[in-house]
DOKOL-673482 format. One record per residue (C-alpha): residue number from 1; x, y, z; residue in three letters. Coordinates in steps of 0.2 Angstrom, whole numbers, plus 5000, padded with zeros to 4 digits. Layout:
BEGIN
num	east	north	up	residuo
NUM	X	Y	Z	ALA
...
This chain:
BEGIN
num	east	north	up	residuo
1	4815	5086	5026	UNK
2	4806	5095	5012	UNK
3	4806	5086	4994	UNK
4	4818	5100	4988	UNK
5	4831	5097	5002	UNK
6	4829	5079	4995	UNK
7	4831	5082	4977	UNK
8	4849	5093	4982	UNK
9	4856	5083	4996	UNK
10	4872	5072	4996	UNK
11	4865	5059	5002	UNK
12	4852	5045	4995	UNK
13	4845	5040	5013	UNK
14	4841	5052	5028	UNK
15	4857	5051	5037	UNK
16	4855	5047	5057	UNK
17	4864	5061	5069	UNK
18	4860	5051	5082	UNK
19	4871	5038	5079	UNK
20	4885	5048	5071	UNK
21	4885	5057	5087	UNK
22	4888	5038	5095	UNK
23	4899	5035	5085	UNK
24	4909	5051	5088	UNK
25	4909	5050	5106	UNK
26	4915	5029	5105	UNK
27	4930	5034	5093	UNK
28	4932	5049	5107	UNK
29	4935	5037	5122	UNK
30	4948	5027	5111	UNK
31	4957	5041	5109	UNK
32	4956	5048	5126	UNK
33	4963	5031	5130	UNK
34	4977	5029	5117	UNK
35	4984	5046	5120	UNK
36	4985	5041	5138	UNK
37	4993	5024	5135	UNK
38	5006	5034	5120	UNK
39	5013	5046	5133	UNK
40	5015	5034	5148	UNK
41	5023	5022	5137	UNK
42	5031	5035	5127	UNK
43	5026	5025	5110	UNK
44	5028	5040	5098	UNK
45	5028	5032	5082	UNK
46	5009	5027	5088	UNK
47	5005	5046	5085	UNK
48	5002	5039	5069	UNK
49	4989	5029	5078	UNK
50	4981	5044	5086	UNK
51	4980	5055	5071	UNK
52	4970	5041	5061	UNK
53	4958	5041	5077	UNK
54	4955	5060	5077	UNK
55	4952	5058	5057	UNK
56	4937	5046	5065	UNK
57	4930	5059	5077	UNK
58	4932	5073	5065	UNK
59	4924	5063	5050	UNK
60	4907	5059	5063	UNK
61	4907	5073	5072	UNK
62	4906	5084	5055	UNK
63	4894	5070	5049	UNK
64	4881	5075	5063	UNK
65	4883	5094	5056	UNK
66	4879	5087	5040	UNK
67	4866	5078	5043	UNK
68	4857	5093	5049	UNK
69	4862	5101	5031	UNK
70	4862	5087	5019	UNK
71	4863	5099	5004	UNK
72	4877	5108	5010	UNK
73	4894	5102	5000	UNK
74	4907	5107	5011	UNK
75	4900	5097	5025	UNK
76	4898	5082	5016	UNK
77	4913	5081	5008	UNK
78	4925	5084	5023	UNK
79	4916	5068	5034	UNK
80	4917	5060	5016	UNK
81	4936	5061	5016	UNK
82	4942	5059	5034	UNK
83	4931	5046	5035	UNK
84	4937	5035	5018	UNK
85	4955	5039	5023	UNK
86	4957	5037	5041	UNK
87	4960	5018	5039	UNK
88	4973	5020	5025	UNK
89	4984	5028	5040	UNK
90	4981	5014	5054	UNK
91	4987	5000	5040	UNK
92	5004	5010	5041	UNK
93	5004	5009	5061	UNK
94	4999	4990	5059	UNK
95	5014	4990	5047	UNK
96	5025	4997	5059	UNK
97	5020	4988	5073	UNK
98	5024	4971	5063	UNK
99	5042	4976	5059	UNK
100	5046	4979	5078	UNK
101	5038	4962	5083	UNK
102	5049	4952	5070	UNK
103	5064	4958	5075	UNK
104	5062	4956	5093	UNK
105	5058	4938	5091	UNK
106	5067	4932	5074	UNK
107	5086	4930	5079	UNK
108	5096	4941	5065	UNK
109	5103	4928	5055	UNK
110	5088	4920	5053	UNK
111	5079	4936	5045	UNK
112	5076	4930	5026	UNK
113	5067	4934	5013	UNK
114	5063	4916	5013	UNK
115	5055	4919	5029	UNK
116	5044	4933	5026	UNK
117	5044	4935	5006	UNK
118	5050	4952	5007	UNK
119	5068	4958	5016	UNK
120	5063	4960	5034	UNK
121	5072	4974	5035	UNK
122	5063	4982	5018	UNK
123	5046	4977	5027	UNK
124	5039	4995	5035	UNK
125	5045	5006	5020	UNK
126	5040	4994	5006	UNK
127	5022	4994	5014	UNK
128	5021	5010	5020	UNK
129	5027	5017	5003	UNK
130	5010	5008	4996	UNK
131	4999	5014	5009	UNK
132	5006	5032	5006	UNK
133	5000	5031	4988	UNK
134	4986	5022	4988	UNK
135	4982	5037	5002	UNK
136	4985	5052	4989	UNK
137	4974	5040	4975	UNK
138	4962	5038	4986	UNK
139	4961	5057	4992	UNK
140	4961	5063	4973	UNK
141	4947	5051	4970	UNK
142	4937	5055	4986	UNK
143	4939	5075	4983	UNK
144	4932	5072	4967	UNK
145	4916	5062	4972	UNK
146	4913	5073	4985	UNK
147	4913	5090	4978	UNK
148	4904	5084	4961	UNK
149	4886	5091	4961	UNK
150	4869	5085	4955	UNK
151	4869	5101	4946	UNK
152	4886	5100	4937	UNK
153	4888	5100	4920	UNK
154	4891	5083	4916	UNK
155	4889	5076	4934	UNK
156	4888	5058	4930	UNK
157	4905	5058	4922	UNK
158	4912	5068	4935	UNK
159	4906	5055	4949	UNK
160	4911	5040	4937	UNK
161	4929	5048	4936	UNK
162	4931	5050	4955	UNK
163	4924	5033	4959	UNK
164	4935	5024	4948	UNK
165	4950	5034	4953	UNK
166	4946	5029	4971	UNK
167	4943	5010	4967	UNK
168	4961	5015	4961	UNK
169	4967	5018	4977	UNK
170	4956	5006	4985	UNK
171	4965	4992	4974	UNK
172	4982	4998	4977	UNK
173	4977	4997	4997	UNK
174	4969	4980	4994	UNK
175	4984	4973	4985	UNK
176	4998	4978	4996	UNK
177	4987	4975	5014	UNK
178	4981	4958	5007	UNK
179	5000	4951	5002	UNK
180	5004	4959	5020	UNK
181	4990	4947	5026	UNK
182	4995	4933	5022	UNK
183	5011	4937	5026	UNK
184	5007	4941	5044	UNK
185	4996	4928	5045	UNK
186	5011	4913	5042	UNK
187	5022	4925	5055	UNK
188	5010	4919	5067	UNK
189	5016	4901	5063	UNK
190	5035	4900	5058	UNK
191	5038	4912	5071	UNK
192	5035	4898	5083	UNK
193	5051	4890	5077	UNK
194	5058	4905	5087	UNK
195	5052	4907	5103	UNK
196	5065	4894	5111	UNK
197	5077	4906	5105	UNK
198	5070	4920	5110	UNK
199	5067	4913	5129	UNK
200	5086	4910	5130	UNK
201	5087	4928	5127	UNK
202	5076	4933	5139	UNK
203	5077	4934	5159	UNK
204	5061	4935	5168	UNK
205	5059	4950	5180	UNK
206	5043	4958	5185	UNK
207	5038	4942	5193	UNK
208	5036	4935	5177	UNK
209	5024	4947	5171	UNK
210	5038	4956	5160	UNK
211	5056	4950	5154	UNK
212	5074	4960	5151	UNK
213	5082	4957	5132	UNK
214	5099	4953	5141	UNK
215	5110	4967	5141	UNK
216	5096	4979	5141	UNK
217	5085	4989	5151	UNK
218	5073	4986	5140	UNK
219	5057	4974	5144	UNK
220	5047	4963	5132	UNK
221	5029	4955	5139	UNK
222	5032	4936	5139	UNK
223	5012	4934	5130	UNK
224	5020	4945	5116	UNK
225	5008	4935	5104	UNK
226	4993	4943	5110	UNK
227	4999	4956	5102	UNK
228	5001	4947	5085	UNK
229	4982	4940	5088	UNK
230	4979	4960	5089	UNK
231	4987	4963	5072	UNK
232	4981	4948	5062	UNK
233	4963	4951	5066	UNK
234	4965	4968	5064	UNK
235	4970	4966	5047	UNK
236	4955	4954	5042	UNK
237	4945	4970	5051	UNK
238	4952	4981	5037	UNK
239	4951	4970	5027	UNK
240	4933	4969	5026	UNK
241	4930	4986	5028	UNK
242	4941	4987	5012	UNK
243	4931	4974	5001	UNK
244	4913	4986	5006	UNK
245	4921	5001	5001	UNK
246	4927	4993	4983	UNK
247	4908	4989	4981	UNK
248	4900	5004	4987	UNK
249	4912	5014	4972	UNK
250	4909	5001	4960	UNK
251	4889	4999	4961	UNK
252	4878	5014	4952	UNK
253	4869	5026	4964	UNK
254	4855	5014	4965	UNK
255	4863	5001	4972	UNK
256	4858	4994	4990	UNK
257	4874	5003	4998	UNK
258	4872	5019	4991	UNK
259	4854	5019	4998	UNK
260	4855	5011	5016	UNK
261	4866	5019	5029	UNK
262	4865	5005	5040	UNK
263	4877	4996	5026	UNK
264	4891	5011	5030	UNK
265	4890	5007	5050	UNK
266	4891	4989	5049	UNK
267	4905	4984	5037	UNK
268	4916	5001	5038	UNK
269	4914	5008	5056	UNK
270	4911	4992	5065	UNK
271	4927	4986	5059	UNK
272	4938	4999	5062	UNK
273	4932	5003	5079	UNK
274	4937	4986	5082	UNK
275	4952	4989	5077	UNK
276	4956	5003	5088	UNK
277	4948	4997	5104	UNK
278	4959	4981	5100	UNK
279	4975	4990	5100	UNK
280	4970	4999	5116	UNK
281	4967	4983	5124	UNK
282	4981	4977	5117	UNK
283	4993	4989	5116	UNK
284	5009	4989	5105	UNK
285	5021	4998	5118	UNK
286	5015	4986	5134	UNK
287	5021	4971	5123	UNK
288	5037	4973	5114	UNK
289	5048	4989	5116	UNK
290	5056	5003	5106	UNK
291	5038	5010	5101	UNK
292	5050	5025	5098	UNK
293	5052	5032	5079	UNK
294	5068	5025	5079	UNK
295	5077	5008	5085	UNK
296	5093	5007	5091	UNK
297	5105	4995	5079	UNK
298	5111	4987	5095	UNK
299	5104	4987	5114	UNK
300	5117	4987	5129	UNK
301	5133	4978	5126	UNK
302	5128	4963	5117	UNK
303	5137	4951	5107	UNK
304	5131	4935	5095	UNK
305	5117	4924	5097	UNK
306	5123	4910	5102	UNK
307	5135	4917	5116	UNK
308	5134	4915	5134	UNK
309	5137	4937	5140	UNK
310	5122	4942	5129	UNK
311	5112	4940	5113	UNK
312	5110	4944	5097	UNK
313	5098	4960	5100	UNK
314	5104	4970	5084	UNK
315	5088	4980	5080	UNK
316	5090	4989	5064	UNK
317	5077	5004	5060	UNK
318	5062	5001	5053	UNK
């Protein structure tokens, strides 16, 4: 690279194609894999899921292009954008995927806001509602950084604005995702106050290697809290890759992120790959059912819990 590549390009460190292109073709095999697992379980609301993936592959596989061409704006800001937003979009699956598992295993009068802090039923679109707008912040801010040139009028003040108004975004996520957290994470706890209940609702079939809700088709994997292991470390993942973003806006171009790639791959697309190859080993739709956009209030003919012709399976939409 010529010293006057180096005095235009976007990038304060020679960015690898090498290992974009690795990490294009890893986040490539995850979706080739969730796609599959979607459609044969007919999970649609993980499309959700899918699109945050394809973000990943678009984001590297642009990156290896703009490697190539460091100087050249368009490039940089489009792997710049897809890449900072992507996990923004798999918080709201995560969301989601929480909702269904709380109200397969929490009986319906036992679903408090003492319980979880926030009306069950309120869960999904309160977070998803946050996650939404920290996604337009964070898009205004990451548009902003992106596009600014070294040779703009006022380009410092430019760069400040769109960092700041990302670390915006970034907080909003932070705030909401963290609270979610910790709320997930005592879930994984009080919900064991619920699974005698939820055996008594439950009739082994499959050999024991699935279970019927009782008066419905519909299965549920007994090991249903693999599947909340899945989400709470996945949400530490994000977590993480959250907290380096935070400090790569907040320190000056000189700052030990801004200059060292390795930084970007370790603590941003280490953890989210994790969190995708998670959720393909451990995949929503193989553990609780109605991965569907929407739930049905009630499943089969079924009555209150506590009777002895069906259970309390009253799902409401989340």
């Amino acid at each position: 690279m010529s010293s006057q590549d180096q005095d235009i390009s976007f990038y304060d460190y020679d960015p690898s194609q090498a290992v974009a292109g690795l990490c294009c073709a890893l986040f490539g095999i995850a979706f080739i894999w969730s796609t599959f697992l979607t459609f044969r379980k007919r999970a649609w609301v993980w499309t959700v899921q899918l699109l945050a993936i394809l973000m990943e592959i678009v984001g590297y596989a642009d990156r290896i292009a703009s490697a190539a061409k460091p100087s050249d704006m368009n490039l940089y800001a489009v792997q710049f954008c897809v890449i900072i937003l992507a996990p923004v979009l798999m918080a709201g699956a995560i969301y989601v995927v929480f909702g269904r598992i709380v109200f397969h295993v929490v009986p319906a009068e036992k679903r408090t806001t003492r319980l979880l802090w926030i009306p069950p039923r309120w869960i999904t679109p309160i977070f998803v509602a946050f996650d939404i707008i920290a996604l337009l912040v964070q898009l205004i801010g990451a548009v902003s950084v992106s596009s600014t040139q070294a040779t703009d009028a006022d380009a410092a003040n430019k760069l400040k604005i769109g960092k700041d108004v990302a670390l915006g975004g970034l907080g909003i996520q932070m705030g909401a995702f963290g609270l979610f957290t910790v709320i997930a994470a005592r879930f994984h706890f009080t919900s064991q106050q619920f699974e005698a209940s939820l055996k008594w609702r439950l009739e082994k079939a499959d050999g024991g290697r699935a279970v019927f809700v009782k008066g419905s088709s519909k299965k549920i994997n007994p090991n249903w809290r693999h599947l909340l292991y899945a989400l709470n470390v996945s949400c530490i993942l994000i977590l993480i890759r959250s907290v380096f973003r935070v400090v790569e806006f907040a320190e000056d171009s000189n700052g030990a992120v801004s200059k060292h790639e390795v930084y970007m791959y370790v603590f941003d697309t280490l953890p989210i790959f994790l969190v995708v190859l998670s959720f393909c080993f451990f995949f929503p739709a193989s553990y609780v059912p109605y991965m569907g956009f929407r739930v049905p209030k009630r499943t089969g003919d079924t009555t209150e819990l506590g009777s002895h012709e069906g259970s309390a399976t009253a799902l409401r939409e989340i």
